[in-house]
C-alpha positions in Angstrom: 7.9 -26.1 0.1 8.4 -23.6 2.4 6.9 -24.8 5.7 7.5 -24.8 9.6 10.7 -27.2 9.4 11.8 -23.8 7.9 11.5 -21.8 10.9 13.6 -21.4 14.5 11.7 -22.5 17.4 11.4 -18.5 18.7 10.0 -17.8 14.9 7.3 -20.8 15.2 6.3 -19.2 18.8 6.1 -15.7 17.4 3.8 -16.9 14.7 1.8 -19.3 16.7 -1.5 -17.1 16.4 -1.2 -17.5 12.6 -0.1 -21.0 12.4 -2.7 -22.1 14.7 -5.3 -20.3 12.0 -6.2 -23.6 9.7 -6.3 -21.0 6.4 -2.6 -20.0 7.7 -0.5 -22.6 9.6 2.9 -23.7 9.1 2.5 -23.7 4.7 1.1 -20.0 5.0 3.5 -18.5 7.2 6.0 -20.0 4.9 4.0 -17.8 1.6 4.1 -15.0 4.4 8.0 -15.3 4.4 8.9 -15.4 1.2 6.7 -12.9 0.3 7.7 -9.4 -1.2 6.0 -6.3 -0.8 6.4 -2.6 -1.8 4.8 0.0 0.3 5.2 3.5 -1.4 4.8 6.1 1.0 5.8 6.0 4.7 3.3 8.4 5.9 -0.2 8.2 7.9 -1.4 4.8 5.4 2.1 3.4 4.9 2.9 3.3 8.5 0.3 0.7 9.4 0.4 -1.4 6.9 4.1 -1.5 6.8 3.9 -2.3 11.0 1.5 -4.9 10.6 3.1 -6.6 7.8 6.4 -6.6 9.8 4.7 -8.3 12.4 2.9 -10.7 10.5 6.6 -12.0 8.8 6.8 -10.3 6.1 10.1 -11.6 4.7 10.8 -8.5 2.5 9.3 -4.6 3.1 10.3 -2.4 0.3 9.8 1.1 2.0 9.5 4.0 -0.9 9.5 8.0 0.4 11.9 10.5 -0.1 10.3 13.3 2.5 11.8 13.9 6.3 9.3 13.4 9.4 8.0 16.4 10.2 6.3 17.2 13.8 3.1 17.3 12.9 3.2 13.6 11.1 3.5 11.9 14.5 -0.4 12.6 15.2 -0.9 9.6 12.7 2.4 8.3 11.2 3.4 5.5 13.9 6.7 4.5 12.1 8.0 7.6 13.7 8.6 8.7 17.0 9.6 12.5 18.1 13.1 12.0 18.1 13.1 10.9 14.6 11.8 14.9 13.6 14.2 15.9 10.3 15.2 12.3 9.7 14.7 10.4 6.5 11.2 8.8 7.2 12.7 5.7 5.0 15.4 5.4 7.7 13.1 5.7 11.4 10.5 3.2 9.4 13.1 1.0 9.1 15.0 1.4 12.6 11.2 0.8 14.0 10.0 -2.5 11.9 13.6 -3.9 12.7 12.5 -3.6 16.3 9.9 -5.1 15.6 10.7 -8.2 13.6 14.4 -8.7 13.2 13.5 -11.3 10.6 11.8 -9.2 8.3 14.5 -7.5 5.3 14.0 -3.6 4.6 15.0 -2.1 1.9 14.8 1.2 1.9 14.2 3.4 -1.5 14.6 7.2 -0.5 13.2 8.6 -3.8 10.7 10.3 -5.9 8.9 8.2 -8.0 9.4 8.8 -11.9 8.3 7.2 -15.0 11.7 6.5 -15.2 12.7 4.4 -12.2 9.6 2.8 -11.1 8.9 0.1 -13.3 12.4 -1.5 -12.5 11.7 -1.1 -8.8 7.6 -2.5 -8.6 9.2 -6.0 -10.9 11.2 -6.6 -7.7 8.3 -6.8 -5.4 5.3 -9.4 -5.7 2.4 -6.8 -4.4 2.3 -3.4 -4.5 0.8 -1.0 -1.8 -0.4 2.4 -2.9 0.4 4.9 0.5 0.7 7.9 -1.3 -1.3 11.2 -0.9 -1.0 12.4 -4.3 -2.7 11.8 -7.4 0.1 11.6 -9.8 1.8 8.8 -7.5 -1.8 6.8 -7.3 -2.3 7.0 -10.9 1.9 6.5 -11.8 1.6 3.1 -9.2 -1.8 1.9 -11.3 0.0 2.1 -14.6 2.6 0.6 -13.4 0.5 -2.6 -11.6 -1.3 -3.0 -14.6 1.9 -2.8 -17.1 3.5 -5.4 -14.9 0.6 -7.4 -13.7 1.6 -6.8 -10.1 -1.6 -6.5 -7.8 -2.2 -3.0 -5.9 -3.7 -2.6 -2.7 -4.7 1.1 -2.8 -5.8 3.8 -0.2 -6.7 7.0 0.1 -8.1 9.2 3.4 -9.6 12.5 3.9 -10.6 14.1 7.0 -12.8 11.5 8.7 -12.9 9.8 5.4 -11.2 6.7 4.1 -11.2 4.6 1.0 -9.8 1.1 -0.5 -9.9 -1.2 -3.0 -7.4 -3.8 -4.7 -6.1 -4.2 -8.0 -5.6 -7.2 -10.1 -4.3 -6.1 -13.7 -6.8 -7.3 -16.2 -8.6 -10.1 -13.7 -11.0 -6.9 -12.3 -10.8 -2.6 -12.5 -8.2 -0.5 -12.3 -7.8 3.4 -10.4 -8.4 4.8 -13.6 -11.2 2.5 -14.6 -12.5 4.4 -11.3 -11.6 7.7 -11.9 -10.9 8.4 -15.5 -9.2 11.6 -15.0 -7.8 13.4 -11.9 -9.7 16.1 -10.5 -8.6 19.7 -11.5 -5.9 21.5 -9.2 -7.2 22.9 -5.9 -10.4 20.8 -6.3 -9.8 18.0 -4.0 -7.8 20.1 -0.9 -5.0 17.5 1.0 -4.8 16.6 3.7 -2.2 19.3 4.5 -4.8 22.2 4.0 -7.8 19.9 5.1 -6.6 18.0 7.9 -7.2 14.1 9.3 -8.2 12.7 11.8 -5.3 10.4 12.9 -7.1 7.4 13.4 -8.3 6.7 10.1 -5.2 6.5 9.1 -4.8 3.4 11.0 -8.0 2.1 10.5 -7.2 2.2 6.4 -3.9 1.2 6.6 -4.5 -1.6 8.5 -7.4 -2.9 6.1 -4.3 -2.5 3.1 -2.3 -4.8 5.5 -5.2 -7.1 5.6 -5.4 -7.2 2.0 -1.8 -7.5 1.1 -1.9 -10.5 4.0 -5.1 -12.2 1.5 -3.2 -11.9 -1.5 -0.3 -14.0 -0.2 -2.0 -16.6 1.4 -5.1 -16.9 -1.9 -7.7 -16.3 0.6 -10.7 -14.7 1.3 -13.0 -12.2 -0.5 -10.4 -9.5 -2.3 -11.6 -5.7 -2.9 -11.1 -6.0 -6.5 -14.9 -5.6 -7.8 -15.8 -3.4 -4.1 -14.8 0.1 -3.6 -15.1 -0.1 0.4 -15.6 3.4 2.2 -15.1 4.5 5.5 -16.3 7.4 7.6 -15.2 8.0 11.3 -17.7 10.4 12.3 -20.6 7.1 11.9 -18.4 4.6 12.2 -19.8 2.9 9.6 -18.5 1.2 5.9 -20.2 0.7 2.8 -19.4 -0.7 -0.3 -19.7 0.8 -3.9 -19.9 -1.9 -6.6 -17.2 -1.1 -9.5 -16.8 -2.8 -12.8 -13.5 -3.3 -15.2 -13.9 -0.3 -18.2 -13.6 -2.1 -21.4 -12.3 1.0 -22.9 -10.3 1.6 -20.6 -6.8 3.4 -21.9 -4.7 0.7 -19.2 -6.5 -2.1 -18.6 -9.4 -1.8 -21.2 -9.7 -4.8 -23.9 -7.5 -2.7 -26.0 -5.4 -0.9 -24.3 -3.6 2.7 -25.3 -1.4 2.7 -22.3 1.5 0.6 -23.0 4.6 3.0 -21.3 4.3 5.5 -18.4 3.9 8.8 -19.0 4.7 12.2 -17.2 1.9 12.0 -14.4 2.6 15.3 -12.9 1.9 17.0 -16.6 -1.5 14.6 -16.4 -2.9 15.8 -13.4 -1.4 19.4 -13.7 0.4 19.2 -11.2 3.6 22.0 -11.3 6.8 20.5 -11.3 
């Protein structure tokens, strides 16, 4: 078992708030180490999460995005600072975490997701976080959660809008038990074209952190039956009750889904 005899005396002090926590302490910061998670997408929901789970002791971040910072990502993507404009985002989230928690391994995947290369890379991580802004990436990271039973802690923002709920293959629903087919192009406008307010950015990203942190240490009350919303402008949350789709084509009783498929062809999305 995994506990504090494990750790330097600087680690115990840098944990101390956690181990002090009795649904932590020196066995759960040991889970918290070992643990290994994915975060696809180092952008405005990535970034928290993958900050927070740094500094919690993570022991591996798996760091997925094959886009450059851009200027205008630094009003909500706090991996990156301005000097890290035209770099690899994969490479400043990692300089930045490593500041932060020298103990934490990065691994760094500087690619597009395919149907072709991400069920090899998700079986290498324990949890899975969705960071992505597109809808064939969310529904190409639920099919491949549910194909390899690896739990999903999804988000999504909009404006002053935010959105989250876990995923536990076959224990409760899945994206597409939520939303059965994507919306038609130019429907739903990104957040490129409709903007966001910075801030919720953190405030969602930091609830997938929370999440990802309840998974490891088998606590708490999990999204996985909850869709839990956010708005900004009220400051406010509420919850929308959601239930597993028997028929559904992933995660249904008898499922049709059993490969994954070409996700930009499925949301008609140009290549």
């Amino acid at each position: 078992m995994f506990g504090l005899d494990n750790f330097t005396n600087d680690q115990i002090e840098r944990y101390s708030r956690h181990i002090l926590l009795s649904e932590i302490g020196g066995e759960g910061q040991g889970k918290i180490a070992q643990a290994k998670v994915l975060i696809v997408g180092a952008g405005g929901l990535g970034s928290p999460c993958a900050f927070y789970l740094a500094a919690a002791g993570v022991g591996t971040l798996g760091i997925v995005d094959f886009d450059k910072v851009e200027l205008n990502n630094l009003q909500r993507q706090i991996l990156h600072v301005t000097k890290d404009v035209g770099r690899p985002k994969v490479e400043s989230a990692k300089e930045r975490i490593t500041q932060l928690n020298p103990d934490v391994k990065v691994i760094t995947h500087s690619e597009k997701l395919t149907s072709q290369n991400t069920l090899p890379l998700v079986r290498q991580y324990d949890i899975l976080v969705d960071g992505s802004d597109n809808f064939p990436t969310r529904y190409l990271m639920n099919d491949a959660a549910v194909l390899t039973g690896r739990p999903l802690v999804h988000g999504g923002i909009f404006r002053f809008d935010g959105q989250l709920f876990t995923i536990l293959p076959r224990k409760g629903p899945c994206y597409r038990c939520l939303f059965a087919e994507p919306p038609p192009p130019g429907l739903v406008p990104s957040c490129q074209e409709a903007g966001i307010l910075g801030a919720v950015a953190g405030t969602i990203g930091v609830m997938q952190a929370t999440e990802v942190l309840k998974l490891i240490l088998g606590i708490g009350d999990l999204l996985t039956d909850r869709l839990l919303i956010f708005n900004a402008l009220r400051n406010g949350f509420r919850e929308v009750k959601i239930r597993r789709d028997l028929n559904c084509p992933a995660c249904g009783d008898h499922p049709t889904l059993h490969a994954l498929i070409d996700y930009e062809q499925f949301c008609n999305v140009r290549k």
